[in-house]
N, C-alpha and C positions, 0 to 999 in steps of 0.2 A: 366539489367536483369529484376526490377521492371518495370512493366507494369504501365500505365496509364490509367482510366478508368476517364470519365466524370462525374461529380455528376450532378444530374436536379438542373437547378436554376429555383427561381421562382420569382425571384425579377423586370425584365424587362418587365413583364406584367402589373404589377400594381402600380410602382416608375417612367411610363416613360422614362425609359432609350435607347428607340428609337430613340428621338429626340435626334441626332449627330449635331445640328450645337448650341445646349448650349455652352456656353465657363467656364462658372460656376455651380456649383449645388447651387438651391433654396427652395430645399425639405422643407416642414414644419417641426417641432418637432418630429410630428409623423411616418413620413417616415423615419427620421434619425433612430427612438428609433426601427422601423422593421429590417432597413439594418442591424443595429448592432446586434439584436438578429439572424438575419438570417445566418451573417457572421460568429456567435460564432455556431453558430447548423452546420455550414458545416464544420467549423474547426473541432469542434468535430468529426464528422462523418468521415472525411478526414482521421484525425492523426489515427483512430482507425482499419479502413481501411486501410493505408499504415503501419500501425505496425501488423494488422495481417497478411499481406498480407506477410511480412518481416521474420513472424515468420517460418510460409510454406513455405517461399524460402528458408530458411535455412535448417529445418528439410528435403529437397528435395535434396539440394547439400553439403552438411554438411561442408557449408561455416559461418563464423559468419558474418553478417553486422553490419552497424555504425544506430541502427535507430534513435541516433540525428541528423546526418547526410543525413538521408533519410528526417524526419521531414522540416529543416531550409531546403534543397534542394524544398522538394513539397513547401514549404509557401512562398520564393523568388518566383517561377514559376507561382505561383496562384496570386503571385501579380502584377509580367508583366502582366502575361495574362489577370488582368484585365485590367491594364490601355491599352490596347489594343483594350479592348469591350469584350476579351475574357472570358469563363467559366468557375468555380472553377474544376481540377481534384484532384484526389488521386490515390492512389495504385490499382491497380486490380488483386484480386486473381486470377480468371480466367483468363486474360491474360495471367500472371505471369506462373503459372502451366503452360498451353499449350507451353509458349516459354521453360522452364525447358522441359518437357517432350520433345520439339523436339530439346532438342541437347543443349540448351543453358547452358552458363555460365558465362557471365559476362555482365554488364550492356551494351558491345557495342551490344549486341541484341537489346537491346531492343531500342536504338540509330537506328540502322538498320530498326526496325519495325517502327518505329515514321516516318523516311525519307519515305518508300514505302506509307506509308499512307496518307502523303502529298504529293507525284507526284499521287495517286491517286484519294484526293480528286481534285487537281490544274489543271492535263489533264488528268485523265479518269475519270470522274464522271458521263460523261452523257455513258459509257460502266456498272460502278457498277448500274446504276438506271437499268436498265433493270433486274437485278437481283433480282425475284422474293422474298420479306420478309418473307415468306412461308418457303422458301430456309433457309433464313438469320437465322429464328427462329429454324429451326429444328439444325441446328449446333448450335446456342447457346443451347440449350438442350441436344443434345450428350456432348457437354464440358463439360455442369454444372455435367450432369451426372455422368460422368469419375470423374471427381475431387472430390467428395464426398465420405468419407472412410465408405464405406458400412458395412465393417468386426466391426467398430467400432458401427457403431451404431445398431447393432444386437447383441454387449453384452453390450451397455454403464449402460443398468439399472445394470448389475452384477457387474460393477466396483465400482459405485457410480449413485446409486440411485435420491439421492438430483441434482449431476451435471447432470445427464442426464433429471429430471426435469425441470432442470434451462434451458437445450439448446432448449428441443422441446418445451418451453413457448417460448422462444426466436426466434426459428423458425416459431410457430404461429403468437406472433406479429408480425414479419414482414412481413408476408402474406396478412394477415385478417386485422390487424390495421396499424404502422408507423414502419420505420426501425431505426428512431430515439427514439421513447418511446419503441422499443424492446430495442437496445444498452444500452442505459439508465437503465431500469428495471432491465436487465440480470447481468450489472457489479455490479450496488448496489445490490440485493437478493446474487451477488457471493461472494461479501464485506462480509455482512453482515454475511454468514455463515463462509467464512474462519475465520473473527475474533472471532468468538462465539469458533470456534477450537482450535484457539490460544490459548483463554484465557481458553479455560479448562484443554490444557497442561499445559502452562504455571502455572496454580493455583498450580501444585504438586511443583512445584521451591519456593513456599511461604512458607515456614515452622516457625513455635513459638518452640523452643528447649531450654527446662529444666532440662534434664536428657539424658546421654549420649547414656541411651536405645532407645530412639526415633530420634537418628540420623545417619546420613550418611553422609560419607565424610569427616568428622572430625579426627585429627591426636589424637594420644593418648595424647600426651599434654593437646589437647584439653578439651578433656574427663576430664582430670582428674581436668580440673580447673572449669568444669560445676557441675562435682560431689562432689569436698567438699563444696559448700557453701550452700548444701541441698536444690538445686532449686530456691535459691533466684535469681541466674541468668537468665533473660531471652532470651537468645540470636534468635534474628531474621533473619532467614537466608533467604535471596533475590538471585533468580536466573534469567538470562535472562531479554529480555527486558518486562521492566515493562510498558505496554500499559495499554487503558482506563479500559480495561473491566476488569482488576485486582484490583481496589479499592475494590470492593465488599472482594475479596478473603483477601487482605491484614488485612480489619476491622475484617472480621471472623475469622481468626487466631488470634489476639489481647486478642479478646473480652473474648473468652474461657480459656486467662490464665493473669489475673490480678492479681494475688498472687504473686509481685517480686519484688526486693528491686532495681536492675540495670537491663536496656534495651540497650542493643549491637543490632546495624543496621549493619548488612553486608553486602556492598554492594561491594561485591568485585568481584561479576558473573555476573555485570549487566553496560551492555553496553549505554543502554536507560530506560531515567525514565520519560514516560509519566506525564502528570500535573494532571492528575484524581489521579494517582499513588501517583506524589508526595505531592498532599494537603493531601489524607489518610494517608502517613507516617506521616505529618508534625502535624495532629489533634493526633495521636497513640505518639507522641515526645512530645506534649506538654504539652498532659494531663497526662503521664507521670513527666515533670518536676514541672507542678502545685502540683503532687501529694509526691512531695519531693522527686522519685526515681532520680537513675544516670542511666544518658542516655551519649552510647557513640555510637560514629558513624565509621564505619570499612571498609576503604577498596576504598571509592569514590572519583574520579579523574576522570580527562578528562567534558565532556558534564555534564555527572549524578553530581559530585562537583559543575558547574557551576549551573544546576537548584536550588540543594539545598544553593548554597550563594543568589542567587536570590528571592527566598523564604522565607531567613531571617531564616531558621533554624539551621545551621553553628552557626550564631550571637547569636544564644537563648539557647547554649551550653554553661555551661564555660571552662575558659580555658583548653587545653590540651586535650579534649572530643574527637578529631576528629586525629584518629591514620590511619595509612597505612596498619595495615595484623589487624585479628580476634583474635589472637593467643595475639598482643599490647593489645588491649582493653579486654580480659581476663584477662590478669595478672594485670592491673592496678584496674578492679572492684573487683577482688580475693583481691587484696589489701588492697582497700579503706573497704570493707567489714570486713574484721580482724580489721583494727586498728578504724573503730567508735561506731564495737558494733549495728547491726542493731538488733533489736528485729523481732522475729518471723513471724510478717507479712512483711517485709520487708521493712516498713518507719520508715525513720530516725527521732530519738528523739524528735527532734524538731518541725517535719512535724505534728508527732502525734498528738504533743501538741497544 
């Protein structure tokens, strides 16, 4: 059902790749270090093309496709066809659309389409040459037309302002300037703000908890073990995945509550623990442990367990620091608190001294 479209090569004008009776390639340095970069710009182009192309045939027949599958299919094809002499293709929207809209539904369309277009380039080619480009251009433009969700982009600024920025930048570079520096531009500026989004949901999941008033989600158990030891507890609660751009959020919750005798790490909501994430916990654990408090760790297993043995913060615990539920490492700092006697600020006697 995925359509085929040609990408321009531009490598056969200027690497010589005319000359067929070579039996070896001799290219210098420099020619190799173009092909390479040239090959990774069409790849790129390719995959991004045939996975959007993938995503509109779906939302068209509300069929799911495999687009690994679609991928390793185009990159085998592109690689016969070179050794062939032939040209890089990929997905083509327009295609694609037109065969959906007339009726299509499985890939032997598009199998179908491929065969008529080889008995017409093979025996009727000198009947297409007569057919004026004139012709040729005015139906590429009725398609492009048709395919284009017009209702959509007559509200896209009312949905989101920023995305609809992002598309018709994206539209102009590829007009006015490259369709490779638009691709390029549009995904990073797209990066970059969805992760800015993350990360300022994700900050409300960072919370420093002293007092059972300033929590949520907590069992009454809980509560009640934050509330006798009159805030010496600090329990730090971790939600969701911890990406880069939550270091920042992690320090500023820390920083505003250093008045505590035990630090509980809960990480018992968190799937992933980014390395920006995990160095900020591990500097908030350690200056904690220089600073004489008990530090215990709640809840980490699977991935998030392995970054932190990796980091060496597990090993700078002592023993028994590293329990299964929030609820273990309550009772045990409620404990060790009753029986050594913390003074007021929350360092141990010793530390003080």
């Amino acid at each position: 059902m995925f359509e085929r479209a040609i990408v321009p090569h531009t490598l056969h004008g200027h690497l010589g790749l005319h000359d067929r009776h070579r039996s070896h390639p001799d290219h210098p340095p420099d020619q190799w270090r173009l092909m390479v970069a040239e090959a990774l710009v069409l790849a790129v182009v390719g995959s991004i093309d045939a996975l959007l192309t993938a995503v509109i045939a779906e939302s068209l027949t509300r069929k799911e496709s495999d687009s690994n599958k679609e991928l390793v299919g185009q990159g085998i094809g592109n690689i016969a066809s070179g050794l062939f002499g032939g040209i890089p293709g990929a997905g083509a929207t327009m295609g694609t659309v037109v065969n959906i809209q007339s009726g299509a539904r499985s890939a032997l369309s598009g199998l179908v389409r491929a065969t008529i277009l080889l008995v017409v380039v093979l025996w009727a080619a000198g009947l297409t040459a007569q057919i004026p480009l004139a012709v040729l251009a005015g139906i590429a433009l009725k398609v492009g037309l048709d395919i284009v969700d017009w209702s959509f982009l007559k509200r896209a600024h009312r949905v989101s302002l920023r995305a609809a920025m992002i598309m018709y930048g994206v539209i102009g570079l590829t007009v006015f300037v490259d369709l490779i520096w638009a691709v390029a531009l549009g995904v990073f500026v797209a990066n970059v703000l969805t992760i800015e989004r993350l990360c300022k949901l994700q900050s409300h999941a960072v919370r420093a908890i002293k007092s059972p008033g300033t929590a949520d989600g907590l069992t009454l158990d809980e509560q009640l073990v934050l509330e006798r030891p009159n805030g010496r507890i600090l329990l730090f609660s971790l939600g969701g995945p911890l990406i880069f751009g939550l270091a920042k959020a992690i320090s500023r919750q820390h920083a505003v509550l250093e008045d505590h005798a035990v630090l509980i790490m809960d990480f018992t909501d968190v799937p992933v623990l980014g390395v920006s994430s995990s160095l900020a916990l591990e500097k908030i654990i350690l200056e904690d442990l220089a600073a004489g408090r008990e530090v215990w760790i709640a809840g980490a297993d699977g991935d998030v367990l392995k970054r932190l043995e990796r980091l060496g913060i597990t090993a700078a615990l002592p023993a028994g620091r590293l329990v299964a539920t929030k609820q273990e490492a309550l009772d045990q700092a409620e404990a060790l608190l009753m029986d050594d006697g913390r003074d007021a600020s929350g360092v141990a006697p010793a530390a003080a001294a």
